[in-house]
C-alpha positions, 0 to 999 in steps of 0.5 A: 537512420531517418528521422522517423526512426529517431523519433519513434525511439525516442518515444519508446524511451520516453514511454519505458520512462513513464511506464517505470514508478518510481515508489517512495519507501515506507517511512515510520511517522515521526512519532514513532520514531520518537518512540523507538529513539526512546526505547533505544535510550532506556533499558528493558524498553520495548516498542509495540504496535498497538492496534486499537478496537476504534481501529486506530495504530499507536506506537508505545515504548513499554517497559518490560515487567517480570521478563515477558509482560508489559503493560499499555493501558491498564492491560496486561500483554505477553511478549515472546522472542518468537513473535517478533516484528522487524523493519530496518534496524527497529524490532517491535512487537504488534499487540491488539487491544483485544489479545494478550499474545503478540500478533505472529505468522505462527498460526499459519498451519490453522490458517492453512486448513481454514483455507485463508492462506493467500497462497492460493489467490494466484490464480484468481487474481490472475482469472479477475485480471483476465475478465477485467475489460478496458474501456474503448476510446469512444464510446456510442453515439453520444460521442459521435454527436458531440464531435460533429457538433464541435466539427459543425461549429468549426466549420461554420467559423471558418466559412464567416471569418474566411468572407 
């Protein structure tokens, strides 16, 4: 092998290297697994994601009343096995302020006929990606100027420092 060779795969390894994320895992914030834990401890406790109307997430741990209701803020929401949400070993239900029934994917025949599913977004992300054009190194005369102006100072030290 010659040294070129050696060099440029070690620059492929180093470049494969960059190229690779290294993407963190999602962690649940600290006070919502102080929830959970509370949850975990007591019996008939749940915990649900409660989205706000200021548009703001807030894990509760609420005791179930009656089977199928719970109660954040002097509101009344329903719960169903069905509409269950799963991250790790945590179950939680996701409630909106706005709605007694749980957040669900069960609608997603009526989002199919709306034609909100992102089932199809495929091949319009794939169209957007194509037209997205990626910027030029230099661009224009402002460049070109700048770099003989740097070319023109160096040359005019080099003449004075070299006398």
């Amino acid at each position: 092998m010659t040294r070129i060779s050696e060099l440029e795969e070690k620059q492929a390894l180093l470049e494969a290297a960059l190229n690779e994320r290294k993407e963190k895992p999602f962690k649940l914030p600290f006070k919502a697994k102080r929830q959970i834990n509370k949850a975990n401890k007591l019996p008939d406790t749940i915990i649900t994601q409660y989205l706000t109307q200021k548009k703001d997430i807030r894990f509760r741990a609420c005791k179930v009343i009656s089977g199928n209701i719970i109660v954040i803020n002097n509101k009344v929401h329903k719960i169903n096995p069905m509409h269950l949400w799963r991250y790790g070993k945590n179950f939680w239900y996701i409630h909106r302020e706005i709605d007694r029934e749980p957040v669900s994917n069960e609608d997603y025949e009526e989002v199919k006929a709306r034609g909100n599913d992102t089932d199809s977004d495929v091949p319009l992300i794939k169209a957007v990606l194509g037209a997205i054009q990626k910027p030029t190194g230099l661009k224009g005369p402002i460049n070109f100027w700048i770099i003989g102006i740097i070319a023109a100072i160096a040359i005019t030290a080099l003449i004075v420092f070299l006398k």
